[in-house]
KEMAR-363184 format. One line per field, with one value per residue (C-alpha): residue in three letters; z negated, y, x. Coordinates in Angstrom, 1 decimal, padded with zeros to 4 digits. Layout:
r = Ala,...
w = Z,...
v = Y,...
u = X,...
% end
This chain:
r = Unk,Unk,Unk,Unk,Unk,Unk,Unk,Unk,Unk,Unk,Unk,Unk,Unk,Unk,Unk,Unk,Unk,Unk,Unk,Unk,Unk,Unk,Unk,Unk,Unk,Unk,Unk,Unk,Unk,Unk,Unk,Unk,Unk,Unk,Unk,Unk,Unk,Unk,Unk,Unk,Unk,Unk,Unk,Unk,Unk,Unk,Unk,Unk,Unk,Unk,Unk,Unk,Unk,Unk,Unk,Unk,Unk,Unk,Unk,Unk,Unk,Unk,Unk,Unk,Unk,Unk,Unk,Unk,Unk,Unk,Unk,Unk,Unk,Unk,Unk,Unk,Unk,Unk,Unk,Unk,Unk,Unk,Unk,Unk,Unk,Unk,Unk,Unk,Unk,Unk,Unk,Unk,Unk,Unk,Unk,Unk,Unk,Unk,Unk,Unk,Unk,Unk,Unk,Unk,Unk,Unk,Unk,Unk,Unk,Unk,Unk,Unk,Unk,Unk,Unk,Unk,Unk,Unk,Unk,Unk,Unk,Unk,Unk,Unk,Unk,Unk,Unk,Unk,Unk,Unk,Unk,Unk,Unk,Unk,Unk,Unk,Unk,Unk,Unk,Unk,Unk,Unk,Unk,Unk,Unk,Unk,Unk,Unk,Unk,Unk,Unk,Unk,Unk,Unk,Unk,Unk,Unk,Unk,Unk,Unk,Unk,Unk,Unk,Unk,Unk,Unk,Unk,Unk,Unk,Unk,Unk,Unk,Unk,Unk,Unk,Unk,Unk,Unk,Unk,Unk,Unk,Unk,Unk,Unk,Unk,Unk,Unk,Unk,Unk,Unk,Unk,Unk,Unk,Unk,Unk,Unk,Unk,Unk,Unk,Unk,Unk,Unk,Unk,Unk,Unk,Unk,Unk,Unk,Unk,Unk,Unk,Unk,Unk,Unk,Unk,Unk,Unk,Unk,Unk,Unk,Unk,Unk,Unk,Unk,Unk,Unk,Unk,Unk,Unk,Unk,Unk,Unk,Unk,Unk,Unk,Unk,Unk,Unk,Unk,Unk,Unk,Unk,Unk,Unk,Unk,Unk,Unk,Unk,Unk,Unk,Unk,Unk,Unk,Unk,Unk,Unk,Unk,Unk,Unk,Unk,Unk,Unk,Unk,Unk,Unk,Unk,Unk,Unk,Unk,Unk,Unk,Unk,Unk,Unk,Unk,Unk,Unk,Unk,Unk,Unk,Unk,Unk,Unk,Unk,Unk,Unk,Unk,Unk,Unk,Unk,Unk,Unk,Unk,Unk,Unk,Unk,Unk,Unk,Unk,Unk,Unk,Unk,Unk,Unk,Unk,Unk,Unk,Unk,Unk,Unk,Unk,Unk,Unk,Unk,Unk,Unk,Unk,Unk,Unk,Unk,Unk,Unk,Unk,Unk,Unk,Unk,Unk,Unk,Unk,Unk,Unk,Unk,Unk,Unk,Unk,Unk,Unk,Unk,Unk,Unk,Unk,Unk,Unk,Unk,Unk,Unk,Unk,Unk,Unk,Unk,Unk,Unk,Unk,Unk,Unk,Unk,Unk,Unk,Unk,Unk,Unk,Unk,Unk,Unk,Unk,Unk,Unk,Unk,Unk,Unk,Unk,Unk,Unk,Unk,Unk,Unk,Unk,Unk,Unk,Unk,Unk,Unk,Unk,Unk,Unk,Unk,Unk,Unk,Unk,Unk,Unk,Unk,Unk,Unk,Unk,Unk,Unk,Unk,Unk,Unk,Unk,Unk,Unk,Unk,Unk,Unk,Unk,Unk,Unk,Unk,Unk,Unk,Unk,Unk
w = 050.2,051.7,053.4,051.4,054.7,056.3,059.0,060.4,058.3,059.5,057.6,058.9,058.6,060.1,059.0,060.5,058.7,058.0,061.3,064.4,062.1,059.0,058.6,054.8,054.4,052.2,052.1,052.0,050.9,053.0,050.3,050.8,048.6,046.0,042.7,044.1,043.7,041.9,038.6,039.9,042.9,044.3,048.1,049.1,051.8,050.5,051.9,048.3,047.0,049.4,051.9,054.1,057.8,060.8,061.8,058.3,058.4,062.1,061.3,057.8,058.9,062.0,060.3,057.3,060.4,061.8,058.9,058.0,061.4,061.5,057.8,055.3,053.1,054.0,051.8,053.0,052.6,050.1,051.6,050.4,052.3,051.4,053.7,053.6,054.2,056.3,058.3,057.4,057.4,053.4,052.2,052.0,048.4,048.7,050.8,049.6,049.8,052.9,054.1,052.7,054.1,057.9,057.4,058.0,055.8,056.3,058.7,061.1,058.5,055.8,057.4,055.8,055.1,056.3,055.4,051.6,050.0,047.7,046.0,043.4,041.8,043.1,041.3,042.0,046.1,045.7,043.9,046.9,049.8,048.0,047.3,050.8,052.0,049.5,050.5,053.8,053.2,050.9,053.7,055.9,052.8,050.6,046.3,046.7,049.7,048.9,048.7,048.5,047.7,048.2,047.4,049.1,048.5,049.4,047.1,048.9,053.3,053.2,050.5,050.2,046.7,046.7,044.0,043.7,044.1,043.3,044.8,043.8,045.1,047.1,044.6,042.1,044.4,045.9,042.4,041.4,044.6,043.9,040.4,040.9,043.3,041.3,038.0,039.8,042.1,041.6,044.6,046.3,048.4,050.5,053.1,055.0,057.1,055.0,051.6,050.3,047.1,045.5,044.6,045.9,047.4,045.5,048.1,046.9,043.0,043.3,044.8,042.6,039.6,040.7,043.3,047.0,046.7,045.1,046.1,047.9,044.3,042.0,044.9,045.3,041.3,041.0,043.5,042.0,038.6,040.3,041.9,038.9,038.2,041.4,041.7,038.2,036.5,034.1,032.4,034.6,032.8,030.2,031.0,034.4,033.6,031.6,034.2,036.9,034.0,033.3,037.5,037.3,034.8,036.3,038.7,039.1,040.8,043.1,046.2,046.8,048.9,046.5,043.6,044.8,045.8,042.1,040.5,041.8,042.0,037.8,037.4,038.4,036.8,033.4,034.1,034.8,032.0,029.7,030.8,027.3,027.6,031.0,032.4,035.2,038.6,037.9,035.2,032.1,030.0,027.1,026.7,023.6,023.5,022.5,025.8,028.0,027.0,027.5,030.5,031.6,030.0,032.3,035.2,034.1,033.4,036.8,038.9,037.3,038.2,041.4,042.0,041.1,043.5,046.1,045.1,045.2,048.4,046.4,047.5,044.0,041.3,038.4,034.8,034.4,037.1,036.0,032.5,033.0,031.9,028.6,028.2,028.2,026.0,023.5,024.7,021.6,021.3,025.2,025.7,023.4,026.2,029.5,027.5,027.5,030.9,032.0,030.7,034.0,036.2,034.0,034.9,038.2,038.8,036.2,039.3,041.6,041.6,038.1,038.8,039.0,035.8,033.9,035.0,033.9,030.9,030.0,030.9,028.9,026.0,026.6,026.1,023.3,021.2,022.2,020.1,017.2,013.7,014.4,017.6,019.0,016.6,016.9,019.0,019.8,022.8,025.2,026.9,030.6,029.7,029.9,034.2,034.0,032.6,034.6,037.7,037.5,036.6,039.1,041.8,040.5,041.0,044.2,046.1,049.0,052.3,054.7,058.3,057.5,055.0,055.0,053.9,050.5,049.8,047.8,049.3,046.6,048.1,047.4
v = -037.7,-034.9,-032.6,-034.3,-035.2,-038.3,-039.4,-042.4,-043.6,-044.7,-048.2,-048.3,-044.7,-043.4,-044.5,-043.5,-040.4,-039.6,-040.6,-043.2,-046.1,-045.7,-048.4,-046.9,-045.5,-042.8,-044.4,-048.0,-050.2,-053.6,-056.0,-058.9,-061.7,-060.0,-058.4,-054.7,-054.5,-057.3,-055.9,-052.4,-052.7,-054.5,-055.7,-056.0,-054.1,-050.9,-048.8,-048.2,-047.2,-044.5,-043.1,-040.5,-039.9,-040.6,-036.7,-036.2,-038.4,-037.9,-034.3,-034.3,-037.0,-035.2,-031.8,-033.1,-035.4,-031.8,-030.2,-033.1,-033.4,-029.1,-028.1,-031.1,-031.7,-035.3,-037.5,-041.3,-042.2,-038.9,-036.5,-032.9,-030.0,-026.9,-024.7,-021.8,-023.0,-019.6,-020.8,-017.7,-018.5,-019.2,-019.8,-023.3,-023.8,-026.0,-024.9,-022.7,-018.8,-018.4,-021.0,-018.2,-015.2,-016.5,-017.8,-014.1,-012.6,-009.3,-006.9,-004.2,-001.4,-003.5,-005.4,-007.2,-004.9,-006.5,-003.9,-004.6,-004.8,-007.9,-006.5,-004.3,-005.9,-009.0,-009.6,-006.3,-006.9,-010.5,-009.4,-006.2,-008.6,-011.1,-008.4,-007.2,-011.0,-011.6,-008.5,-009.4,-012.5,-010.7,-008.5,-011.4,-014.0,-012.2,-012.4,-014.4,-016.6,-020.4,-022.9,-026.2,-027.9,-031.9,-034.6,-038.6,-041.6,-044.8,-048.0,-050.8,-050.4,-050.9,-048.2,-044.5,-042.3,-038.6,-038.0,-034.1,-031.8,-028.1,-025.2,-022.0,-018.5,-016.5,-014.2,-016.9,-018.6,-016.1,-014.7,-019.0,-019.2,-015.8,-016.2,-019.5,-018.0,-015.3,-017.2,-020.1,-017.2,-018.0,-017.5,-020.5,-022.5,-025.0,-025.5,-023.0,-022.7,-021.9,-020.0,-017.2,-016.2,-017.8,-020.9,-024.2,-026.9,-029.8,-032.1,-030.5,-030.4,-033.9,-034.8,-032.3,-034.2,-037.5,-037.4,-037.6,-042.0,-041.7,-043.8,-043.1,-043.8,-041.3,-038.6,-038.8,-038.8,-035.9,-033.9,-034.6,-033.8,-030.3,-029.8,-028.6,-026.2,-024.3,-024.7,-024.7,-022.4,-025.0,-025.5,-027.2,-030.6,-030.4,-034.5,-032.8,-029.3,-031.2,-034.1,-031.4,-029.4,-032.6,-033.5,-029.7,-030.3,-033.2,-032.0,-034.5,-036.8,-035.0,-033.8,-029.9,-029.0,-031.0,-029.5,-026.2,-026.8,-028.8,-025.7,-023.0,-025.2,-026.3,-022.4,-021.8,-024.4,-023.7,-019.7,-020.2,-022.4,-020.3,-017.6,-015.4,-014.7,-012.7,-014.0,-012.3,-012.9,-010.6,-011.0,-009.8,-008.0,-007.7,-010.9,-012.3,-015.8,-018.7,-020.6,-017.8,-016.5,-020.2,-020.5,-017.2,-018.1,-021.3,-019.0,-016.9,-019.9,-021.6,-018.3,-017.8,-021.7,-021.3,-018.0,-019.6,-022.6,-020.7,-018.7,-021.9,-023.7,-025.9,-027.9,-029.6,-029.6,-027.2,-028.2,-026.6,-028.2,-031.7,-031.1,-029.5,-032.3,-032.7,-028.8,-028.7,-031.2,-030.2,-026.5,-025.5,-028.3,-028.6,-025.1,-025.5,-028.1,-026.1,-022.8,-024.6,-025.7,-022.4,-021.6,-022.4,-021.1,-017.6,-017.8,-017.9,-015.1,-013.3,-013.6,-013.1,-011.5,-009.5,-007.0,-009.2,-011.5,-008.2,-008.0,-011.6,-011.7,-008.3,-009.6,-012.9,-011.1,-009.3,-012.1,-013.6,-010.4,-011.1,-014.0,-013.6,-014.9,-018.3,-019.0,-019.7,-022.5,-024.4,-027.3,-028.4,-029.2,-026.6,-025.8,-025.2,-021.7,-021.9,-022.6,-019.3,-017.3,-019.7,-018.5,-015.1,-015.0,-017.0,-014.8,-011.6,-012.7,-014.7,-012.1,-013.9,-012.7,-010.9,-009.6,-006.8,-006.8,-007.2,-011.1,-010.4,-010.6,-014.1,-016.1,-018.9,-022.7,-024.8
u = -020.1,-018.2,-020.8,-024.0,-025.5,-026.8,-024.1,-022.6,-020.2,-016.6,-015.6,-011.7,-010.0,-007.3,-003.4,-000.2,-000.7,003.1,004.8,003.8,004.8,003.3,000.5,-000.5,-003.6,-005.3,-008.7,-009.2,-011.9,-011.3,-011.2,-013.9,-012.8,-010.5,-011.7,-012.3,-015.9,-017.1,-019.2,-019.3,-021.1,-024.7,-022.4,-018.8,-019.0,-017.1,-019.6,-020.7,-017.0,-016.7,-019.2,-017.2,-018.4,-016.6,-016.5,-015.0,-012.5,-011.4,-011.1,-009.1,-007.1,-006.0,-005.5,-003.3,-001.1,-000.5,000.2,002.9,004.6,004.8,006.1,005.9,009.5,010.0,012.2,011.7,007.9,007.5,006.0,004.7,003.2,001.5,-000.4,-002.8,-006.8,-006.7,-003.7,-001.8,002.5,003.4,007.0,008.2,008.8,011.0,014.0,016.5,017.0,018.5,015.7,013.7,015.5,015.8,012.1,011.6,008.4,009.3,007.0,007.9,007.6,010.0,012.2,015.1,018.0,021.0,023.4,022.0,025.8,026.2,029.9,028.8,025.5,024.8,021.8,019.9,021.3,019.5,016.4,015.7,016.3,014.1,011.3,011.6,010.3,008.3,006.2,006.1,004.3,001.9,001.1,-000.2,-001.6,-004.4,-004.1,-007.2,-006.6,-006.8,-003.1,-002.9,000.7,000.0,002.5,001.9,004.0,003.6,004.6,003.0,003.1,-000.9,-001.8,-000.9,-001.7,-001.8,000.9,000.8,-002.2,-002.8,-005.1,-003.6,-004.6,-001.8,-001.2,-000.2,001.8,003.5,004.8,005.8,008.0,009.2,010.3,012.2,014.4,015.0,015.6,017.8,019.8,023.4,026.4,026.1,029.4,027.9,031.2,032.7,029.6,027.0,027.1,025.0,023.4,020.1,018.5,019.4,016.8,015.6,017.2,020.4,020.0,019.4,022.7,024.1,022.9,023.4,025.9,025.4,025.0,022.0,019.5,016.1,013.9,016.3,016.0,011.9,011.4,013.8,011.9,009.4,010.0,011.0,007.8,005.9,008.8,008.8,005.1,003.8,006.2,007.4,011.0,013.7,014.1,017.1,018.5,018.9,020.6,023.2,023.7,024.7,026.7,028.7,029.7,030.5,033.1,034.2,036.1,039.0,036.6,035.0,036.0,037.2,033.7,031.7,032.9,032.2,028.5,028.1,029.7,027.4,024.3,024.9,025.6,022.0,020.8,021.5,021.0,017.8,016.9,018.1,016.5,016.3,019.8,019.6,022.7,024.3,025.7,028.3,031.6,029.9,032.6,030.8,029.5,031.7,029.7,032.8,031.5,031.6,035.2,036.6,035.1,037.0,040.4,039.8,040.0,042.8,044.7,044.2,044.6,048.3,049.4,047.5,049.7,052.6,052.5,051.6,055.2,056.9,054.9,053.5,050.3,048.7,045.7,046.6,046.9,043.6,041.4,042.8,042.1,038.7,036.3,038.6,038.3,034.7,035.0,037.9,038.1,040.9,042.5,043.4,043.7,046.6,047.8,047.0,049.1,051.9,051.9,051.8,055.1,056.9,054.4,054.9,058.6,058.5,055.9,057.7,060.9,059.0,055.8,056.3,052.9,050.8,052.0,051.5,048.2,046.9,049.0,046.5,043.6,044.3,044.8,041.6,039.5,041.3,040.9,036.9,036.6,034.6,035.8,036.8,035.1,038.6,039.5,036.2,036.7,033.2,031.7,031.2,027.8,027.3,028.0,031.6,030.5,028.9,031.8,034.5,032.9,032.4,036.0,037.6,035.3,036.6,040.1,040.0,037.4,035.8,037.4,035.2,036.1,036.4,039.0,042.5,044.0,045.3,049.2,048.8,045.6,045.2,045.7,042.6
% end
């Protein structure tokens, strides 16, 4: 059925496809006494439900085990793996960006730029070092060359479906894997160790969703409810945008590291869902949305507390990072609250450290004056934009320290 020739045909094919223990198999057709074949076929032999040669079998069987054990995104019995028919390197669509940049497409003649400066434009720094790699995998994979992305899970240990199949050309899958990183790219805080600018992984937006207990059945349908968005080019699903939006805002019960990963990971989320608006990774001054200015007035607020305990050698959460999940959802009402409980802070910065109050107490009254009408008096719900302008905020008044540069005179306590 394969070649359209006469060979021997192979009656048991090959399992442990996945890994050395895996007894499911792709092809089956063993059932004697059952229900399988009876009214469809003249025997039970199976030999009429599938007629695939030995050769065939041996060889496909063998190549897709190789494939699987060399670049194949495991998660449990799910399994997906994409490769080239031409056996030309591809991206792996489903790691992150700095998976992506260390993957290394770049060739002799454009190499990655590391000296590519990510202070002043974020986004445009991002989008070169991303084009950069990009072309140097369309330099090795031709527009026409043949993909495959295949998905296999397993719900019984005997049987094994292929859950996931597309052939695209290189061209068109190139330009999907290209655009998701670009549309998801958002600074990303993954721990001290790791953190850089891009798109997260799957694995990671379904923890971010869900939290890091989630169970092995939540994590493979969420990945794969992302596959057709990184390989397709369709819309993230909403349930999940606001699901990581709403851990986001929770941040009294997360931990500090967690809460920084689920903060830039629901940042890129919802950027890249919405992506009419043409958000940027960089404060956006003139952007007078009611969500985005509350989400910078959360900033200002929580940078003058944080100032101020630091003053005093204080270790605590400010009013604002406690009340955060009640601000998102009350934003005028609460503000009201976290106001007044930075009259104290005020005081003692206004002692001791009266510069920089002057500079905060400007800047809040920037943002105020951007309000429109009576955006400021609506108490509604706030979107996941508020994350957005919260943010770029907070990263424009606590910088990231580098090596290079000097520790600044009041390092914020986390």
């Amino acid at each position: 059925m394969v070649l359209g020739e006469e060979a021997r045909l192979c009656k048991n094919h090959p399992k442990f496809i996945r890994h050395s223990g895996d007894g499911a198999k792709l092809i089956s057709a063993n059932d004697s006494s059952g229900y399988t074949f009876r009214g469809r076929f003249t025997d039970d032999t199976g030999q009429q439900a599938c007629g695939v040669g030995y050769e065939v079998t041996q060889k496909a069987h063998n190549a897709l085990r190789w494939l699987i054990q060399r670049q194949a995104y495991r998660n449990d019995d799910q399994v997906i793996v994409s490769w080239a028919v031409a056996g030309t390197p591809i991206p792996d669509p489903f790691g992150n960006s700095m998976t992506l940049m260390l993957a290394g497409g770049a060739t002799e003649e454009q190499p990655i730029a590391p000296e590519l400066s990510l202070d002043s434009d974020v986004g445009q720094s991002f989008a070169k070092r991303l084009s950069l790699v990009m072309a140097g995998y369309r330099n090795k994979l031709g527009p026409t060359d043949d993909i495959v992305v295949m998905g296999l899970d397993s719900a019984t240990p005997g049987r094994m479906a292929i859950t996931y199949y597309r052939e695209l050309t290189g061209s068109e899958f190139l330009e999907r894997v290209e655009t998701w990183h670009k549309a998801q790219a958002w600074p990303q805080n993954f721990g001290k160790e790791l953190k850089f600018v891009g798109a997260p992984a799957p694995r990671d937006i379904a923890e971010a969703a869900f939290g890091r207990r989630l169970d092995d059945k939540l994590k493979k349908s969420t990945v794969e409810r992302l596959l057709p968005c990184i390989v397709d080019g369709q819309r993230l699903p909403r349930d999940l945008v606001e699901s990581t939006v709403r851990r986001a805002s929770n941040r009294a019960g997360l931990d500090h590291w967690e809460w920084e990963k689920t903060l830039g990971i629901a940042c890129a989320l919802f950027k890249g869902a919405f992506k009419n608006k043409e958000y940027q990774m960089s404060l956006e001054t003139d952007r007078t949305s009611r969500d985005y200015l509350y989400g910078r007035l959360l900033a200002i607020a929580e940078h003058i507390e944080s100032r101020a305990l630091y003053v005093a050698g204080e270790k605590r959460d400010t009013t604002a990072a406690k009340l955060m999940q009640r601000f998102a959802d009350r934003p005028a009402s609460t503000w009201r609250t976290i106001e007044l409980a930075l009259t104290p802070s005020k005081s003692r910065l206004r002692a001791k450290r009266p510069g920089s109050l002057y500079d905060m107490e400007k800047l809040h009254d920037e943002v105020i004056s951007s309000f429109q009408g009576e955006d400021f008096l609506d108490d509604s719900k706030l979107s996941g934009e508020f994350l957005l302008g919260y943010h770029c905020q907070r990263q424009i008044l606590n910088p990231p320290k580098t090596d290079k540069t000097a520790p600044t005179e009041d390092p914020i306590a986390e």
